[in-house]
C-alpha positions in Angstrom: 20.3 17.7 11.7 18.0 19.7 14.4 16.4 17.7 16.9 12.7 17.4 16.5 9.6 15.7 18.4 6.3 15.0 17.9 3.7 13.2 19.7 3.5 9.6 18.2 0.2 8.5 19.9 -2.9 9.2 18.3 -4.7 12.5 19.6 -7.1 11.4 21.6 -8.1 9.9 25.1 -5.9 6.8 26.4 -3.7 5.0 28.9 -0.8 6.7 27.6 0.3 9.1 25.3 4.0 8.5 24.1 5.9 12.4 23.2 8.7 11.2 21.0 12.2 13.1 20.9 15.1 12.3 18.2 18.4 14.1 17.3 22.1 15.1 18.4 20.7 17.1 21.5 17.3 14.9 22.3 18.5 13.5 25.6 19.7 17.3 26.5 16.3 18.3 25.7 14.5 15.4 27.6 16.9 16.1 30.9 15.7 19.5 30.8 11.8 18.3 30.9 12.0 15.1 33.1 13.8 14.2 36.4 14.7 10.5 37.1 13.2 8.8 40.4 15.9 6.5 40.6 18.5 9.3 40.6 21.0 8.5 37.5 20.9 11.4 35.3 19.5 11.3 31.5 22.5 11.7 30.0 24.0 8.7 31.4 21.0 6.4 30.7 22.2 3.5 28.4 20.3 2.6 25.2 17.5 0.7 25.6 16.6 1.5 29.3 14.0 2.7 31.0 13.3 5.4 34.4 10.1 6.6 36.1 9.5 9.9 37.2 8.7 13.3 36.8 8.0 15.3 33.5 8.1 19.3 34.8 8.6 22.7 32.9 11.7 24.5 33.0 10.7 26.8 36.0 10.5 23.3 37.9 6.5 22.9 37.9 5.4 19.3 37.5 3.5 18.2 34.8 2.5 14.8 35.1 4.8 11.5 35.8 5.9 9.2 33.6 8.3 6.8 31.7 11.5 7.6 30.2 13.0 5.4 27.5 16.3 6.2 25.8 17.5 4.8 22.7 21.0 5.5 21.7 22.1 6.4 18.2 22.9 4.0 15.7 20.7 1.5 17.5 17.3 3.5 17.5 14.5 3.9 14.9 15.9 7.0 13.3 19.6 5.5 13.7 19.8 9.3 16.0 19.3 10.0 19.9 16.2 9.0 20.7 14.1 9.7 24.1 10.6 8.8 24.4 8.2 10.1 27.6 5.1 8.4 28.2 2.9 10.1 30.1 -0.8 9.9 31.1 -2.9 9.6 28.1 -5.1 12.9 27.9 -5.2 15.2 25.3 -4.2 18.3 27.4 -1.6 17.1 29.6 0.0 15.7 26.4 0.4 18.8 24.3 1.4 20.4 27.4 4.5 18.5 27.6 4.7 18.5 23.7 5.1 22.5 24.3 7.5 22.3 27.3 10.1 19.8 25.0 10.1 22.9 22.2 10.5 25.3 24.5 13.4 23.2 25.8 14.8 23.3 22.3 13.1 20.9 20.3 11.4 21.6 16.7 7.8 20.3 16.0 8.9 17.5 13.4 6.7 17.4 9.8 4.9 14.6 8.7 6.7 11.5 8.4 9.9 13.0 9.4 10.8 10.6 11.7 10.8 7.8 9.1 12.3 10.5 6.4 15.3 10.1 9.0 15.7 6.5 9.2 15.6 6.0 5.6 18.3 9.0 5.3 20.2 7.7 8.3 19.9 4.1 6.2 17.6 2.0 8.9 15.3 1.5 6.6 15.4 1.3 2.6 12.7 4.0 0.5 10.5 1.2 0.0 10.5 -0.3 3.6 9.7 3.7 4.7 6.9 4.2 1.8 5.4 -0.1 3.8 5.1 1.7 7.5 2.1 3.8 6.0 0.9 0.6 4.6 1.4 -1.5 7.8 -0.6 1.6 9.6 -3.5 1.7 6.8 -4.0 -2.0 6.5 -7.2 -3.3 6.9 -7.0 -7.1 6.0 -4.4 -10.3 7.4 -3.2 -10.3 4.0 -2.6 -6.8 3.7 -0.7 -6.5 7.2 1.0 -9.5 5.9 2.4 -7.9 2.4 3.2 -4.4 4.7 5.6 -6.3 7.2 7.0 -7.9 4.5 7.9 -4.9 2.8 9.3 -3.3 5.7 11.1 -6.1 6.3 12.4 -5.6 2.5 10.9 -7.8 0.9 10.6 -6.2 -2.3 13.9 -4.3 -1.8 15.3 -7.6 -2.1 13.6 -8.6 -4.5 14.6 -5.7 -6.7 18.0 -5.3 -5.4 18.6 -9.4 -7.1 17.9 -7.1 -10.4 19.5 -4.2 -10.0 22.4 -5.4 -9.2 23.0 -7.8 -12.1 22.6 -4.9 -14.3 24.9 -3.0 -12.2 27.1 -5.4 -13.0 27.1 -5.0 -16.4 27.4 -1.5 -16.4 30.1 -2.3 -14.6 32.1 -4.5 -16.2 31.1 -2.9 -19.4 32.9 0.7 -17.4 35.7 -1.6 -16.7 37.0 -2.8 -19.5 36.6 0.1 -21.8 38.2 2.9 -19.4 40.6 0.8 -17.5 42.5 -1.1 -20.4 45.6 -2.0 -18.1 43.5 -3.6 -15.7 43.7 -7.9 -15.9 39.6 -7.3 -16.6 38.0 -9.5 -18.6 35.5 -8.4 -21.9 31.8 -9.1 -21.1 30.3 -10.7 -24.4 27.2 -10.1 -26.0 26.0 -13.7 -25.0 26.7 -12.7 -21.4 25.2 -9.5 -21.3 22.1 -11.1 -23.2 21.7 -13.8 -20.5 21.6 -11.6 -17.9 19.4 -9.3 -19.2 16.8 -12.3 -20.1 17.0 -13.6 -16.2 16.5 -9.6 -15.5 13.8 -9.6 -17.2 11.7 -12.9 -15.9 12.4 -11.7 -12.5 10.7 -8.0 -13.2 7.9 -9.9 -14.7 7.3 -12.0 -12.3 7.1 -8.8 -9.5 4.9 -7.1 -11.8 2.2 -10.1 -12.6 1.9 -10.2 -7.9 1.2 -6.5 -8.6 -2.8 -6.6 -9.0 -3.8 -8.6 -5.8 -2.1 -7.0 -3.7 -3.5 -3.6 -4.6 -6.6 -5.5 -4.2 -5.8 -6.4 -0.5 -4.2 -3.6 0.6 -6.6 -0.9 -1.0 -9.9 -2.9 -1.2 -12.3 -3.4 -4.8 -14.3 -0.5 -5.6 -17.6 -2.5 -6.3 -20.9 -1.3 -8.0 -24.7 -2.8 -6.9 -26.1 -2.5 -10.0 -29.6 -3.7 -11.7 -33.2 -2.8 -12.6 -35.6 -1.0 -10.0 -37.1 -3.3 -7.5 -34.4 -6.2 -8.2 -33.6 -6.4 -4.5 -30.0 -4.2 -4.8 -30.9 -2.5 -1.4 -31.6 -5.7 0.5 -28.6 -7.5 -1.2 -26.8 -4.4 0.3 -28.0 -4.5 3.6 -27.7 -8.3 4.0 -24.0 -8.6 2.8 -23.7 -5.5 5.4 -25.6 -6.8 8.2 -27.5 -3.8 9.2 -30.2 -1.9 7.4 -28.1 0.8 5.2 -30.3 1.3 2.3 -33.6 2.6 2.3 -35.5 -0.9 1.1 -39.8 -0.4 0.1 -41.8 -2.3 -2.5 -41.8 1.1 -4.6 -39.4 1.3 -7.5 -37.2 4.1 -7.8 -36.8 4.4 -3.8 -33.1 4.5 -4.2 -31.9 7.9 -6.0 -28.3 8.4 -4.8 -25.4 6.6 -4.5 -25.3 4.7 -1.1 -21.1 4.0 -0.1 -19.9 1.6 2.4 -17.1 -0.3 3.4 -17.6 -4.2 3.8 -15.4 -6.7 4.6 -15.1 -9.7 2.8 -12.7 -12.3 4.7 -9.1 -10.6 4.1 -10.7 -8.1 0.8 -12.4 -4.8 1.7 -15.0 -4.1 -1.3 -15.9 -0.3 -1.0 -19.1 -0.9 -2.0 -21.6 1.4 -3.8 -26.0 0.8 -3.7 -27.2 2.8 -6.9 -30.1 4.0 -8.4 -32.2 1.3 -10.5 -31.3 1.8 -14.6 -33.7 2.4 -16.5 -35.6 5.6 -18.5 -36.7 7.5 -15.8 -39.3 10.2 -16.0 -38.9 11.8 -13.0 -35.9 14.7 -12.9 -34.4 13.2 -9.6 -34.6 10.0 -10.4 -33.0 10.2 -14.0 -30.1 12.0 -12.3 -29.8 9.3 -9.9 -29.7 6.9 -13.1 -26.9 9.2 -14.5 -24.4 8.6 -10.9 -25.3 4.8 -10.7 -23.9 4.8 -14.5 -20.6 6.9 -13.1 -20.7 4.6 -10.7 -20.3 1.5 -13.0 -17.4 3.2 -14.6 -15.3 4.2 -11.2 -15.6 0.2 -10.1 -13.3 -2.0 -10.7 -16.0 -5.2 -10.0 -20.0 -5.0 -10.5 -22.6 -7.2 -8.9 -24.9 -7.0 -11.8 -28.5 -8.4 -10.0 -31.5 -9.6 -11.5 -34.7 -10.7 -10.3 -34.9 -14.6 -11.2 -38.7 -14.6 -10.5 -39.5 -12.7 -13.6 -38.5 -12.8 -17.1 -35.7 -10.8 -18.7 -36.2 -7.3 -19.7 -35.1 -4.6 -21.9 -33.9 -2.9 -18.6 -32.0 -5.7 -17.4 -30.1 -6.2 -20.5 -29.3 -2.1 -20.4 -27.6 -3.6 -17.1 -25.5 -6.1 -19.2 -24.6 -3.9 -21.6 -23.7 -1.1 -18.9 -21.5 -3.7 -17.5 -19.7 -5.2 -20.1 -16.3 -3.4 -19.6 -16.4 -4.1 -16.0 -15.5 -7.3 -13.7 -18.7 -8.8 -13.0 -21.0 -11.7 -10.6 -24.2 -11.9 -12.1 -26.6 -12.4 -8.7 -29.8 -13.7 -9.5 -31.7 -12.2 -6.6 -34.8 -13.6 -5.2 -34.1 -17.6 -5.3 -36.5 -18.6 -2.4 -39.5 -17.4 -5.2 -40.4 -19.8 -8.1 -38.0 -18.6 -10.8 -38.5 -17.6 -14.4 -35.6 -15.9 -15.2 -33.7 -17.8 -18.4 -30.3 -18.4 -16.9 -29.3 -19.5 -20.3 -28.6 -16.1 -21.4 -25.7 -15.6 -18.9 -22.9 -17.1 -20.7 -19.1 -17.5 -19.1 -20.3 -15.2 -16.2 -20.2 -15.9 -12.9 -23.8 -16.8 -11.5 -24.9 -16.5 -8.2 -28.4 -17.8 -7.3 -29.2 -15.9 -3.7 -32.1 -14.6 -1.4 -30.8 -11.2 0.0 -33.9 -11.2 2.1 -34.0 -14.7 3.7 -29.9 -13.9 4.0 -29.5 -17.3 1.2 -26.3 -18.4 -0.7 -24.5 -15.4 0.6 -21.4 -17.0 1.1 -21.3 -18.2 -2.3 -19.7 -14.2 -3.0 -16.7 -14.7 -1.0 -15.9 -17.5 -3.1 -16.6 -15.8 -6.4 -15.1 -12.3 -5.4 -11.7 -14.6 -4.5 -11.8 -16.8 -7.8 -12.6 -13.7 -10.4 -9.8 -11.8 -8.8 -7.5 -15.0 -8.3 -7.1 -14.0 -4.6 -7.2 -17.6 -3.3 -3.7 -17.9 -5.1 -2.8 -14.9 -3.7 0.9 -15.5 -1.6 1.9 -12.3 0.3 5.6 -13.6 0.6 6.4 -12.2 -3.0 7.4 -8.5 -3.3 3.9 -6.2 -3.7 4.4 -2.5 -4.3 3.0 -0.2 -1.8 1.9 2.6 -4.1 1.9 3.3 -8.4 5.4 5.0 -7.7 6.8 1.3 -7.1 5.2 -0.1 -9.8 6.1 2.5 -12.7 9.9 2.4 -11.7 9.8 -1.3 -12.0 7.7 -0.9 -15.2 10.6 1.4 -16.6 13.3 -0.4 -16.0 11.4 -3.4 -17.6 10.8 -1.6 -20.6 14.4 -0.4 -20.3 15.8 -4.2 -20.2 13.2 -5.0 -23.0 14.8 -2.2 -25.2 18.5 -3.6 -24.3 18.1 -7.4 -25.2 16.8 -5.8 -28.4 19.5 -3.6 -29.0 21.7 -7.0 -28.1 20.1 -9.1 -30.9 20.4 -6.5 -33.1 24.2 -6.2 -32.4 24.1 -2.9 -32.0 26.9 -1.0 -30.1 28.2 -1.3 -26.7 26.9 2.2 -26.2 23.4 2.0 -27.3 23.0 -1.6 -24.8 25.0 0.8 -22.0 22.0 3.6 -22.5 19.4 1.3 -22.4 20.5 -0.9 -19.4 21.3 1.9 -17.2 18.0 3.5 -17.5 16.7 0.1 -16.1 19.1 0.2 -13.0 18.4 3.7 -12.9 14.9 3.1 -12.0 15.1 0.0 -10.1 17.4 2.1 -7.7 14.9 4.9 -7.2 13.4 2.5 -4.9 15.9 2.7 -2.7 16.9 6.2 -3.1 20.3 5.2 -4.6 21.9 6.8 -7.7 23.0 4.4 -11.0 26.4 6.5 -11.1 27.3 5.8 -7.6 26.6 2.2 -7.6 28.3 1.9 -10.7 31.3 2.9 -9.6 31.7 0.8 -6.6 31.0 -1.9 -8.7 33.8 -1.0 -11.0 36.5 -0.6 -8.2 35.5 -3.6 -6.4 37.0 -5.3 -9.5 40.5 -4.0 -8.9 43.0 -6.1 -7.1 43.2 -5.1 -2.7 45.7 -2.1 -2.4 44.5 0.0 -6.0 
C-alpha cells in the first residue's frame, strides 16, 4: 500500500501538533524532511525511539524543530512503518510541514484511513476500529468506559464465543458429509439443538445491554413540554444553570424550539424548551405549538410539567395525551406555592414535585431519568454496539438461530438447519470483517489428523 500522512492533532493552536506518517517508505519520507541532532540516521532508528531535531524542506531550509518517533512495522498502530514529527503547535507551521512530507512522497491519507489500515493489517478487529470514533465522541464516564472496552474487544469477544460455536457446526456438519473417509464423528440433532439454544441466550443477552448504552454514549433526546406559563423556561434554565430561555409572566413568550445539551451525571439529555400547547390564535404562536408537538414525537423521554398551584385543565390534559406514546416524568412545577393541583390523576407515572425558580427538588431528576431508563443497573463491562450496523448483524443472526432450532424441532434436513445457521455466522462475522466460507473451512481442516 502507498504511504500516506495526515496531521493527527486537531487544527488549531497548541503546544504541539503531531504530522503522522505510515507505510513501506514512511521512514524514507521522514529522513528526507527531518535531520537527527544526535547524528544516527532515520533509517536506523529502532521501533519505539525517539530523536530531536530539525524538520526542513528538501532544498535544506528549516522549518521548525521537533520530535521524531519511529514505530516499526508489525509493532505500530497501523501494524506498517510509522514516523511521527511533533512540531510546534501552530496552524501554519504545521501544514507547512504537512506539504513538505507529500512533496517528499507521501499521499494526504482519507478519513479514517489510518485505522482502515490497522483493521486490514489485523491490529484491530471491525468492531474495535468502528469503538475509536466512540472513545473520541464520548461525552460521559460510562460512555468512555463501554468505548475502551470495545476497542479492547469486548464485544468481539463476546460475539466471537457465538460465532464460533456455530462455525463449528457448520463445520462438523462440512465434515462429515464431504469427507466420508475421515474417522469424523456425525453431529446429532440433539447436539446441534443445544448449541444453537446456548447461541441463542448469549445473542440475547448482547441485545437486551443494547438500549443503555445507546443512551450513554449518544445521550436522550428529551422534550420540555406543558401548558403556557407552567414554568418550562425556568425548569430549563435551572436544570442548565444559566439563563437560556427567554422566561416573562406573559404566556406564549416561548415560540420556537430552544436545544441544549445538558449533562446529567454520566447521561447527556439533548434537551429541547418548546412552545406552550394549547389553541393558539396568534399565526406564530400556533406554529410554534405545531414544532413543540414534532418535538414530542423526535424525543425519546418528555418532562411533561404542570403548574401544582392551579387546578388541572383542558390544556394540561392535551399535554398527557400528547405524551402518552413517549417516556415521561411528570414535574409538578411550582412546589414552594400552596398547591391545588389533584396529584391523584397521575397514575403509575413518575412525579416530581419541584421549584424551578427557587432551584427545589432538582436532584430528584437524576434519579428518575436513571430509574425510567434502568441506567443505575447499567454495567459497561458487557459488550454494547457502537452504531445500528452492530446491532442489526447481531439481530440477523438471532433471527437466523431462531429459524434453525426451528427447523431442528421440526426435523427437517440437514440442509435447511445448514442454510439457516450459516446465515447467523454469516452475520456475526461481519463484525469482524471475516467471511462464513473461510472460517468454515479452517474449522473443517483443523479436524483432520497433523500431516493431511
Amino acid at each position: 500500500m502507498s504511504t500516506i500522512t495526515a496531521i493527527s492533532t486537531p487544527a488549531a493552536v497548541g503546544g504541539i501538533s503531531v504530522i503522522r506518517v505510515s507505510g513501506d517508505e514512511a521512514l524514507k519520507v521522514a529522513a528526507r524532511v527531518f535531520r537527527p541532532a544526535g547524528g544516527v540516521p532515520v533509517s536506523e532508528m529502532k521501533g519505539y525511539t525517539c530523536a530531536y531535531g530539525r524538520v526542513v524542506s528538501l532544498d535544506g531550509e528549516t522549518l521548525d524543530d521537533g520530535v521524531l518517533t519511529v514505530f516499526r512495522a508489525p509493532k505500530s498502530y497501523t501494524g506498517e512503518d510509522v514516523a511521527e514529527i511533533s512540531c510546534h503547535g501552530g496552524i501554519f507551521v504545521t501544514r507547512r510541514i504537512l506539504r513538505e512530507i507529500i512533496s517528499a512522497g507521501a499521499e494526504p491519507a482519507s478519513a479514517g484511513e489510518f485505522t482502515k489500515r490497522a483493521f486490514l493489517n489485523g491490529k484491530l478487529s471491525l468492531t474495535q476500529a468502528e469503538a475509536v470514533a466512540d472513545i473520541i465522541s464520548s461525552e460521559g464516564e460510562a460512555a468512555l468506559k463501554s468505548a475502551n472496552l470495545m476497542r479492547e474487544g469486548a464485544l468481539f469477544k463476546d460475539v466471537s464465543a457465538v460465532s464460533d460455536k456455530l462455525v463449528g457446526i457448520l463445520g462438523s456438519l462440512a465434515a462429515w458429509t464431504d469427507y466420508p473417509d475421515e474417522d469424523i464423528p456425525e453431529t446429532s440433532p440433539g447436539e446441534i439443538l443445544s448449541v444453537l439454544e446456548d447461541c441463542r441466550a448469549r445473542l440475547q443477552k448482547i441485545i437486551e445491554n443494547h438500549d443503555s448504552g445507546i443512551v450513554f454514549r449518544e445521550g436522550i433526546p428529551c422534550a420540555i413540554v406543558g401548558r403556557p406559563n407552567v414554568g418550562k423556561s425556568t425548569l430549563m434554565n435551572a436544570l442548565l444553570g444559566f439563563e437560556r430561555s427567554i422566561v416573562t409572566p406573559s404566556a406564549g413568550t416561548t415560540r420556537d424550539v430552544v436545544e441544549e445539551r445538558l449533562r446529567l451525571g454520566d447521561v447527556i439529555l439533548r434537551i429541547s424548551d418548546t412552545a406552550g400547547i394549547r389553541d393558539a390564535e396568534d399565526t406564530v404562536e400556533r406554529l410554534g405549538v405545531d414544532l413543540a408537538k414534532r418535538a414530542i414525537e423526535r424525543s425519546t423521554l418528555c418532562f411533561a410539567v404542570f403548574d401544582g398551584s392551579e387546578p388541572l385543565t383542558d390544556e394540561d390534559e392535551t399535554v398527557l395525551a400528547e405524551t402518552s406514546e413517549r417516556r415521561r416524568i411528570i414535574v409538578i412545577n411550582k412546589a414552594d406555592l400552596p398547591q391545588k393541583i389533584n396529584k391523584e390523576y397521575f397514575s403509575d407515572e413518575y412525579i416530581l414535585e419541584v421549584s424551578a425558580k427557587e432551584r427545589l427538588g432538582l436532584e430528584k431528576i437524576r434519579a428518575a431519568v436513571y430509574d425510567l431508563f434502568g441506567l443505575a443497573r447499567f454495567d459497561a463491562a458487557p459488550a454494547v454496539f457502537a452504531n445500528e450496523r452492530q446491532k442489526l448483524c447481531c439481530d440477523r443472526a438471532l433471527s437466523a438461530v431462531g429459524a434453525a432450532i426451528s427447523a431442528v424441532r421440526a426435523s427437517e434436513t440437514l440442509d435447511a438447519v445448514t442454510v439457516c445457521i450459516d446465515a447467523a455466522a454469516g452475520a456475526l462475522l461481519e463484525l469482524s470483517g471475516q467471511k462464513v466460507t473461510e472460517a468454515v473451512v479452517d474449522d473443517v481442516f483443523s479436524r483432520f489428523c497433523v500431516g493431511k
